[in-house]
C-alpha positions as a Markdown table, in Angstrom:
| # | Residue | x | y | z |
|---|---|---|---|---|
| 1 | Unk | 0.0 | 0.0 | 0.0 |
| 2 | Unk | 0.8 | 3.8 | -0.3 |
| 3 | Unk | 1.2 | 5.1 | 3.0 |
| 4 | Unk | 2.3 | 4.1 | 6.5 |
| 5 | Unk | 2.4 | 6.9 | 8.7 |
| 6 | Unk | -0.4 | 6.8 | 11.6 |
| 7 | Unk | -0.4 | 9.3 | 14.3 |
| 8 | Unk | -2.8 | 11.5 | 16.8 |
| 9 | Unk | -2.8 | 14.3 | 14.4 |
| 10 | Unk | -1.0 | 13.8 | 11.1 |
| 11 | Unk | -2.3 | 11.8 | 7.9 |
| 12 | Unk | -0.1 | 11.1 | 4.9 |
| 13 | Unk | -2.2 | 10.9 | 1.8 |
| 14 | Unk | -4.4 | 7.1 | 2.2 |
| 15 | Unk | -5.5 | 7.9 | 5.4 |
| 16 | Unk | -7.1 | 11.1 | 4.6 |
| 17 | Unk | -9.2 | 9.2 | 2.1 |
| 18 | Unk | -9.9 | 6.8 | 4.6 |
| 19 | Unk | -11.1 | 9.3 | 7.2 |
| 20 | Unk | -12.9 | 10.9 | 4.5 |
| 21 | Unk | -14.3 | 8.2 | 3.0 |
| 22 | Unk | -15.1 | 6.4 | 6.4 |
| 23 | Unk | -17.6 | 9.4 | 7.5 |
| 24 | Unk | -18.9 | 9.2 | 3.6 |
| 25 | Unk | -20.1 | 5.7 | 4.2 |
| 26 | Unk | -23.4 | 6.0 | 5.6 |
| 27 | Unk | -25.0 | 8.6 | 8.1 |
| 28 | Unk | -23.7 | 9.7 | 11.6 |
| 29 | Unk | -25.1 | 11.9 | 13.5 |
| 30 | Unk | -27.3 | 14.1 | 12.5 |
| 31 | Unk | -27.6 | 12.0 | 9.0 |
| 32 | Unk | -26.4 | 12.9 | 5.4 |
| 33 | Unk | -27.2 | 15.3 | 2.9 |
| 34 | Unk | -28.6 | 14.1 | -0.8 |
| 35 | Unk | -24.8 | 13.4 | -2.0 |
| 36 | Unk | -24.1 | 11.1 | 0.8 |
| 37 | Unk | -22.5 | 13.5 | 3.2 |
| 38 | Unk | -22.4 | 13.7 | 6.8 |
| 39 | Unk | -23.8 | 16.6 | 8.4 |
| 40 | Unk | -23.8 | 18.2 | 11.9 |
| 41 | Unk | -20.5 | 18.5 | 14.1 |
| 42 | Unk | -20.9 | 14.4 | 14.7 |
| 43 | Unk | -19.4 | 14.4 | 10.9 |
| 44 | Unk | -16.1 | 15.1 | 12.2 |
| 45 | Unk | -15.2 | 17.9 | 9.8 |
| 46 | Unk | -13.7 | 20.0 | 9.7 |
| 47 | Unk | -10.0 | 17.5 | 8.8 |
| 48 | Unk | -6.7 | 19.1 | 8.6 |
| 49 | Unk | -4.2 | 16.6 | 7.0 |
| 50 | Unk | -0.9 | 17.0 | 6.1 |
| 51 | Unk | 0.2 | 14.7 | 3.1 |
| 52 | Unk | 3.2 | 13.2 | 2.3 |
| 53 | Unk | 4.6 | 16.8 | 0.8 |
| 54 | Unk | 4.4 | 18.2 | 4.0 |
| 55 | Unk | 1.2 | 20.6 | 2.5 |
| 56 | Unk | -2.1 | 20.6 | 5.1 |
| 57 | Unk | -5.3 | 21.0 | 3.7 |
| 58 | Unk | -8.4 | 21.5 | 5.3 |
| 59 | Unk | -11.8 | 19.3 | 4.6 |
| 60 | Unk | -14.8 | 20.7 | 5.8 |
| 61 | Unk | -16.7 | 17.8 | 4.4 |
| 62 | Unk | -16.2 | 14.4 | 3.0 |
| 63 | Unk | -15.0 | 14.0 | -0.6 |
| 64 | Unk | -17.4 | 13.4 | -3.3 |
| 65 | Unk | -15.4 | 13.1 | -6.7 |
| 66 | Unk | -11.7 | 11.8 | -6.4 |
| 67 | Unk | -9.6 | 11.9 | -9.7 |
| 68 | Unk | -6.8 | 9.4 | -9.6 |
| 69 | Unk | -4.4 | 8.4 | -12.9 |
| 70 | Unk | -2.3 | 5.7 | -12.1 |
| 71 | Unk | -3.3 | 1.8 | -11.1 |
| 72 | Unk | -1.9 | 3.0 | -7.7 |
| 73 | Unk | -4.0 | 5.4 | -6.7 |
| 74 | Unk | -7.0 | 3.6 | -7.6 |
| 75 | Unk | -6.1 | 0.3 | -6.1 |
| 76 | Unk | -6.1 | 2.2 | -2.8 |
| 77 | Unk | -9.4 | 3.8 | -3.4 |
| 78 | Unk | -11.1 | 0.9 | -4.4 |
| 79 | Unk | -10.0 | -0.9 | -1.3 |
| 80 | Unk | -11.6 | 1.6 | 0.9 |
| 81 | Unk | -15.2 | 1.3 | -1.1 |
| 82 | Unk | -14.8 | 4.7 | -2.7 |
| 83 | Unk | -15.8 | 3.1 | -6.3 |
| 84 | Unk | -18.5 | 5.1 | -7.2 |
| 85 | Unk | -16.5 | 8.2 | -6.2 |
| 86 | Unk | -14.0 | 7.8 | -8.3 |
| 87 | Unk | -13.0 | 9.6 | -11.8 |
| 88 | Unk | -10.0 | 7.7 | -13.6 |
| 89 | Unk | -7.8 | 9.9 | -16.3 |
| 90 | Unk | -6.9 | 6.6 | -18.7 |
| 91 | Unk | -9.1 | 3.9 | -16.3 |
| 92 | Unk | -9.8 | 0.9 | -16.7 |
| 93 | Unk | -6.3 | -0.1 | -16.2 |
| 94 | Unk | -4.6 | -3.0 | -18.5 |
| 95 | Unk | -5.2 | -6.9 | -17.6 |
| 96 | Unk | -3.6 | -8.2 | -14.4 |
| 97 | Unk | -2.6 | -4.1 | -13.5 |
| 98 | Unk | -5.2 | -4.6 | -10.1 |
| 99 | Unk | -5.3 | -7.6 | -8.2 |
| 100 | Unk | -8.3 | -10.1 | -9.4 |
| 101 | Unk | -11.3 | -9.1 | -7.1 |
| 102 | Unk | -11.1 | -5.5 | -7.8 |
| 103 | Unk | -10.7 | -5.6 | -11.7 |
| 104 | Unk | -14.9 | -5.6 | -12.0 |
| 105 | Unk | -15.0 | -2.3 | -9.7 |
| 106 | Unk | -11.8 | -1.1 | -12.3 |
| 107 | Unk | -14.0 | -1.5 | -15.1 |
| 108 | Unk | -16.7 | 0.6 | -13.9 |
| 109 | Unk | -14.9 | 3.8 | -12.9 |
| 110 | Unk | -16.3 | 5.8 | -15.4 |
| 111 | Unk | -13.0 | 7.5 | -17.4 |
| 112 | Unk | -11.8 | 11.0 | -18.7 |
| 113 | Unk | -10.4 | 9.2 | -21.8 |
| 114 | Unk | -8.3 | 6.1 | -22.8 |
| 115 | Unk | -5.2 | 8.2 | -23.6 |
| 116 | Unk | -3.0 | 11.1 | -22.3 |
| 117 | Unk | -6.0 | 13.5 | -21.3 |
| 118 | Unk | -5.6 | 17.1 | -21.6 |
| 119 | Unk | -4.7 | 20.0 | -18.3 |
| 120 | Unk | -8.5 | 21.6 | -19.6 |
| 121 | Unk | -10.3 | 18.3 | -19.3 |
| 122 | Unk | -9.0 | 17.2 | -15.8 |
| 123 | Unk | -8.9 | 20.2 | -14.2 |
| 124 | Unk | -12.3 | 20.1 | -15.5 |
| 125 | Unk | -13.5 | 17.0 | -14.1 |
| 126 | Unk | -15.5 | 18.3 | -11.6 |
| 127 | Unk | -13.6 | 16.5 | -9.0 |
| 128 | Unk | -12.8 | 17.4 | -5.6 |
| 129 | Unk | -9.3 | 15.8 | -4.5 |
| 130 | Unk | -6.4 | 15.0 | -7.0 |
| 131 | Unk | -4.6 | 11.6 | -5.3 |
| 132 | Unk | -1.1 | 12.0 | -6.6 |
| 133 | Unk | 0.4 | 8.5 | -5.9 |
| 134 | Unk | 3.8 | 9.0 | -7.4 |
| 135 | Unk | 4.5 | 12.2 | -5.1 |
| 136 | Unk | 7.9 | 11.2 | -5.0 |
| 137 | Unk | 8.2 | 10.8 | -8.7 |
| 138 | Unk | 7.9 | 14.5 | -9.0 |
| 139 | Unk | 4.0 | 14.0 | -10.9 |
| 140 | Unk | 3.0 | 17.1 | -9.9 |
| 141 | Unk | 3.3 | 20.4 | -11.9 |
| 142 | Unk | 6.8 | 21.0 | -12.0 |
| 143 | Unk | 6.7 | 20.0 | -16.2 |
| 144 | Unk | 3.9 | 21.3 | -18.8 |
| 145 | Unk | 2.3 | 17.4 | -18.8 |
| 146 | Unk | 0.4 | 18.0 | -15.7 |
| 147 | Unk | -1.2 | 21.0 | -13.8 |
| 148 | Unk | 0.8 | 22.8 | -10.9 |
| 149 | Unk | -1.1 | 22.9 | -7.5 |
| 150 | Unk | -2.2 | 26.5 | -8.2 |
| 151 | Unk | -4.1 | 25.3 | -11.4 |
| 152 | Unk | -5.4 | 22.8 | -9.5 |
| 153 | Unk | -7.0 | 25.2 | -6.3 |
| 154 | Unk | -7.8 | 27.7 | -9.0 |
| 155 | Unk | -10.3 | 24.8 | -10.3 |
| 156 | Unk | -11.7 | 23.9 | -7.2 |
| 157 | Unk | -9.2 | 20.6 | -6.8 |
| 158 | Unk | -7.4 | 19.8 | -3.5 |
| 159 | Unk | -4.0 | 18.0 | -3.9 |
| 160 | Unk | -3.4 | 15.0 | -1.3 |
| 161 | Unk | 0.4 | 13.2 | -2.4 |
| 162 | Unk | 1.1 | 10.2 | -1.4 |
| 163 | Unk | 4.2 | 8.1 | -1.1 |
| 164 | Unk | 5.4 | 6.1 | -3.7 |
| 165 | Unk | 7.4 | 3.8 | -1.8 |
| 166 | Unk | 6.9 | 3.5 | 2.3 |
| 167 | Unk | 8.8 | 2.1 | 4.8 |
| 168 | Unk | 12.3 | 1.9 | 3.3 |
| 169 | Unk | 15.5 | 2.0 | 5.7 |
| 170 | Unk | 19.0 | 2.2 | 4.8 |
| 171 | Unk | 19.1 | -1.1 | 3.0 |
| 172 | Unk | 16.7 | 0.5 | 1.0 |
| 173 | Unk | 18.6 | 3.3 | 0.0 |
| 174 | Unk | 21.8 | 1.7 | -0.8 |
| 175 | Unk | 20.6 | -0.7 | -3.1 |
| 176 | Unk | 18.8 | 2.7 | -4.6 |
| 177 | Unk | 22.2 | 4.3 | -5.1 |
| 178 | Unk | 23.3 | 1.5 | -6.1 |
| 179 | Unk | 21.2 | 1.6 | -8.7 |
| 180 | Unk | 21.6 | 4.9 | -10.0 |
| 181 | Unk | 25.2 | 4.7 | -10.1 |
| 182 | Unk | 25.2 | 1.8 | -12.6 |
| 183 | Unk | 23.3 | 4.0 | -14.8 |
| 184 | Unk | 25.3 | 7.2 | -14.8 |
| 185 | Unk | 23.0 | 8.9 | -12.2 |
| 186 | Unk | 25.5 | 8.5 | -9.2 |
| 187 | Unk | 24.7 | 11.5 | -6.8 |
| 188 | Unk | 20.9 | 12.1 | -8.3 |
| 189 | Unk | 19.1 | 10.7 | -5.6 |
| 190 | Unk | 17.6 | 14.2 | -4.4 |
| 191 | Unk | 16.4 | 15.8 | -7.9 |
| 192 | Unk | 12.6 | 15.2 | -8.9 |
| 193 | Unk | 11.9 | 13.4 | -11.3 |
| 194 | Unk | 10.8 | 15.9 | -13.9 |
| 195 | Unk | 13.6 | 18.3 | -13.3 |
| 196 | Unk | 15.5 | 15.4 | -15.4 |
| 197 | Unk | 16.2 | 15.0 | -19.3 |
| 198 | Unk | 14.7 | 12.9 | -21.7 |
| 199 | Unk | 17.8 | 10.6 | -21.5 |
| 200 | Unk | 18.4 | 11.2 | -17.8 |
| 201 | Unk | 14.7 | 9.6 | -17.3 |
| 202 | Unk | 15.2 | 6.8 | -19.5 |
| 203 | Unk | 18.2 | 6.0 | -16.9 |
| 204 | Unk | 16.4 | 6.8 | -13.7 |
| 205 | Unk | 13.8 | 4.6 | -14.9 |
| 206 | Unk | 15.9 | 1.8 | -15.7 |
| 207 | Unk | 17.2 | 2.3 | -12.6 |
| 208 | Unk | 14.3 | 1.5 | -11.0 |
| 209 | Unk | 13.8 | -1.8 | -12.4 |
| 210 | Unk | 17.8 | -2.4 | -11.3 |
| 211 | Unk | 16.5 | -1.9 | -7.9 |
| 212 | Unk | 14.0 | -4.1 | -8.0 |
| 213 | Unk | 16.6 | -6.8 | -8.7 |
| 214 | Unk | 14.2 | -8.8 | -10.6 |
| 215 | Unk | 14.8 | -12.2 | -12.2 |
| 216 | Unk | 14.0 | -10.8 | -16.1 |
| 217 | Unk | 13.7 | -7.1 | -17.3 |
| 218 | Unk | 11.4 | -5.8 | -19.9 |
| 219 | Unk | 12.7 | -2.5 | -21.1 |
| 220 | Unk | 10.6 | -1.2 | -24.0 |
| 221 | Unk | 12.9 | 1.3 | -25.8 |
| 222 | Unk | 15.4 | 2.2 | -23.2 |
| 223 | Unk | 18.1 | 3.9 | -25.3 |
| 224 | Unk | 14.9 | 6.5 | -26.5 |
| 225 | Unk | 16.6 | 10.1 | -25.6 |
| 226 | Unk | 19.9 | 9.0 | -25.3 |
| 227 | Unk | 23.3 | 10.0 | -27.1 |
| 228 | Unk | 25.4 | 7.1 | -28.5 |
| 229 | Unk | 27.8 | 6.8 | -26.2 |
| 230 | Unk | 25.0 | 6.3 | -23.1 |
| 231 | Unk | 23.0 | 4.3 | -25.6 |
| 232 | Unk | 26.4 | 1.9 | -25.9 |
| 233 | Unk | 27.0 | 1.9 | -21.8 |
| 234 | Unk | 23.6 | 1.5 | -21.1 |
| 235 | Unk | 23.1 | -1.4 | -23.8 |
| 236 | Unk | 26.3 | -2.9 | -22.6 |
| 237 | Unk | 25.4 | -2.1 | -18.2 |
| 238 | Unk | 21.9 | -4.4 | -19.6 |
| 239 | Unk | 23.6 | -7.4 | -21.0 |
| 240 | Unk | 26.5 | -7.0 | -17.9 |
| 241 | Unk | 23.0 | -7.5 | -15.4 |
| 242 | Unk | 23.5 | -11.2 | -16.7 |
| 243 | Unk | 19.5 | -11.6 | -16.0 |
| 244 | Unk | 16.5 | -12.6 | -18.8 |
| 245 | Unk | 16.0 | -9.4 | -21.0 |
| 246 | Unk | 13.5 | -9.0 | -23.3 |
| 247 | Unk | 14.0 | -5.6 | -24.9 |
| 248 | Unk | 12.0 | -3.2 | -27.7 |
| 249 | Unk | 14.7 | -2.2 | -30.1 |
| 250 | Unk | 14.1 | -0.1 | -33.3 |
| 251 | Unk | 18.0 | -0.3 | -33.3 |
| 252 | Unk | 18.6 | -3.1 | -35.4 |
| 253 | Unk | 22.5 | -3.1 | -35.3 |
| 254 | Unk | 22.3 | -2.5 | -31.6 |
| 255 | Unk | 20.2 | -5.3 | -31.4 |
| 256 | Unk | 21.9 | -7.5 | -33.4 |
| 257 | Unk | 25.4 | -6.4 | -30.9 |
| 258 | Unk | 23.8 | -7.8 | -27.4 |
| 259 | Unk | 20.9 | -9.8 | -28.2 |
| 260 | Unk | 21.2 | -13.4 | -28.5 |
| 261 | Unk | 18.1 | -14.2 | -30.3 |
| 262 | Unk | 16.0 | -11.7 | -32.2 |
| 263 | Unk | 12.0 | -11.8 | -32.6 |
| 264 | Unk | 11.1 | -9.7 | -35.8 |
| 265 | Unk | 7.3 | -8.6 | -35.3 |
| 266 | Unk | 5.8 | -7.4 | -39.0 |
| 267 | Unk | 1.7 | -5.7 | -38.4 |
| 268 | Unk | 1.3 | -7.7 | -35.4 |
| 269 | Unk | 2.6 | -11.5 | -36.6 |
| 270 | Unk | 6.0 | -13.0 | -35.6 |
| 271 | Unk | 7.7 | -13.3 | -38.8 |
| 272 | Unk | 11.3 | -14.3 | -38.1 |
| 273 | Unk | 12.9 | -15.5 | -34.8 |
| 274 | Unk | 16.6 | -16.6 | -34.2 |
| 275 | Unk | 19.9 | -15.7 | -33.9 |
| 276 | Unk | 21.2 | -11.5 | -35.2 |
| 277 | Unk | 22.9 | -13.8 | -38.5 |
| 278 | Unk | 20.0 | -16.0 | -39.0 |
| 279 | Unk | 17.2 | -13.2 | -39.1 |
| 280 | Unk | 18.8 | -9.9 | -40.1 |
| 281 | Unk | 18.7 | -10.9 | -44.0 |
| 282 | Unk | 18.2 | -8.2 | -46.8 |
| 283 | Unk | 15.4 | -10.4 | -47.5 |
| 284 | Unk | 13.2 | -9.7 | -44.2 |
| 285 | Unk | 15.2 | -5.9 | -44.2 |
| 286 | Unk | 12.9 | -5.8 | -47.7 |
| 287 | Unk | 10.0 | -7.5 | -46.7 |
| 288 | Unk | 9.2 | -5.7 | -43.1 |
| 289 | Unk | 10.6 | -2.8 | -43.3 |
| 290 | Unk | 10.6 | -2.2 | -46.8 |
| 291 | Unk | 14.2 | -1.1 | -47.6 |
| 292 | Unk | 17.1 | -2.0 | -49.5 |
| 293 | Unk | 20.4 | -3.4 | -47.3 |
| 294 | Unk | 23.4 | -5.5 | -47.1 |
| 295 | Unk | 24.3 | -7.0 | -44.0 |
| 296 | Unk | 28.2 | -7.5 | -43.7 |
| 297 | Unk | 30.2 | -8.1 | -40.9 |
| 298 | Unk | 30.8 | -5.6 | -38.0 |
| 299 | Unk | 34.8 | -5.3 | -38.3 |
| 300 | Unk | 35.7 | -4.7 | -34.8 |
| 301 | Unk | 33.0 | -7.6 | -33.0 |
| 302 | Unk | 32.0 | -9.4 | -36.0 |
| 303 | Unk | 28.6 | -9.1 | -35.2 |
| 304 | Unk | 26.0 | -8.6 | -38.7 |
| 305 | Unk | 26.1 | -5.0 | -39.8 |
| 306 | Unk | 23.7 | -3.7 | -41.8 |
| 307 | Unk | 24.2 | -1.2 | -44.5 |
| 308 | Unk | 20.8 | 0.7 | -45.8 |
| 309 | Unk | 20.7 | 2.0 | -49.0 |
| 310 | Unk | 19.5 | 5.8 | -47.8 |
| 311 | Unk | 19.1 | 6.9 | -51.6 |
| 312 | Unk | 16.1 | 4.9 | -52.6 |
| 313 | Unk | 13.5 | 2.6 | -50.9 |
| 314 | Unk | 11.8 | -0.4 | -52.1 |
């Protein structure tokens, strides 16, 4: 889950939802109001909570509309029968994303759109909390992709962050720097996310998966951003890992350099799979991607090298 931290007086992010949400669940007191809300001082509002940011924000009554974009977020809200309170930015999630009793309650948060949705149309939403559960991702308004905190109060939205990771001690941490140092990023550890290149990202996130320390690695395009030399020591640092990697390359002489089997997808059908020699012909070059090429051998590894004809296609 999101958040551990319980005290007196002092909520980080999931238990202000809780508390909210726990008063929203059926009258007390002096009853509820047509939208399901508590009324009367037995409500328990007004709730000052500080999140995980170290912002407080006051509630002077439970939460009606809660937007929430990641698999996260909504796993949490789910869990604490907020459902049909819920407005998802790209919901439902994809298969196996939520555990398997909660994927029917997924399907029915009604959804802002199926891809990236526009600042206008969330801040629009009509929602009255924003759960940010990649807080310490940097998610939140520091880039043009997402609204700042003002945009958000300026609409009527209150901002409640949550962590992204909880409990983690210094063993934590190491293996974290750890991480980042085999990936070019030692001493990052403090900057946000978004303050980050395009290349620095692709490393931070591969990072990420380091930590992990998982038996195989799925990296879909992880040299995107990068210049050739990080592309090379980041290519190379993934086949060092010595682990199962299945990789997304558009790179076919990189590929060709650390893969040891290739799988050549052509409008959705496997069409070739074996070693870089046996599938890298100027046959399939032709046929998939519809280009004229010789493939010779690399001189310096002896890996196949392929040479494009960049004055004419097929």
């Amino acid at each position: 889950m999101d958040c551990v931290e319980w005290s007196s007086d002092r909520t980080c992010g999931g238990l202000v939802v809780l508390g909210l949400l726990a008063a929203a669940c059926g009258p007390t007191g002096s009853g509820a109001d047509p939208d399901g809300r508590p009324t009367g001082s037995a409500a328990g509002f007004p709730v000052v909570v500080e999140d995980c940011a170290g912002v407080r924000t006051t509630f002077d009554a439970p939460v009606r509309r809660i937007v929430t974009s990641n698999a996260s977020g909504l796993e949490l809200l789910l869990r604490l029968g907020a459902s049909d309170r819920v407005i998802g930015t790209g919901f439902p999630p994809g298969r196996g994303a939520l555990p398997k009793g909660l994927a029917a309650q997924a399907a029915a948060v009604p959804v802002l759109g199926r891809t990236v949705i526009p600042k206008e149309r969330l801040l629009g939403s009509g929602a009255d909390v924003y759960l940010e559960a990649f807080a310490s991702m940097g998610g939140t308004g520091d880039d043009n992709t997402v609204p700042g905190r003002e945009e958000y109060r300026a609409a009527g939205i209150k901002v409640v962050q949550l962590r992204a990771f909880a409990g983690e001690d210094g063993t934590d941490r190491a293996v974290v720097t750890r991480a980042l140092g085999q990936v070019g990023l030692a001493g990052y550890g403090n900057r946000r996310f978004s303050a980050l290149s395009g290349g620095e990202r692709q490393r931070a996130l591969l990072a990420g998966a380091f930590a992990q320390d998982t038996d195989v690695l799925v990296p879909d395009e992880p040299t995107n951003h990068l210049d050739v030399r990080h592309q090379v020591e980041l290519l190379s640092l993934l086949r060092a890992q010595g682990r199962t990697t299945l990789v997304s390359l558009h790179d076919l002489d990189a590929a060709a350099s650390v893969c040891d089997r290739l799988h050549v997808l052509h409008e959705g059908v496997l069409v070739a799979s074996g070693t870089p020699l046996e599938v890298l012909t100027p046959a399939l070059l032709a046929e998939v991607f519809g280009v004229r090429a010789a493939v010779v051998e690399h001189p310096l590894t002896g890996d196949p090298l392929i040479a494009f004809d960049h004055r004419s296609a097929m």
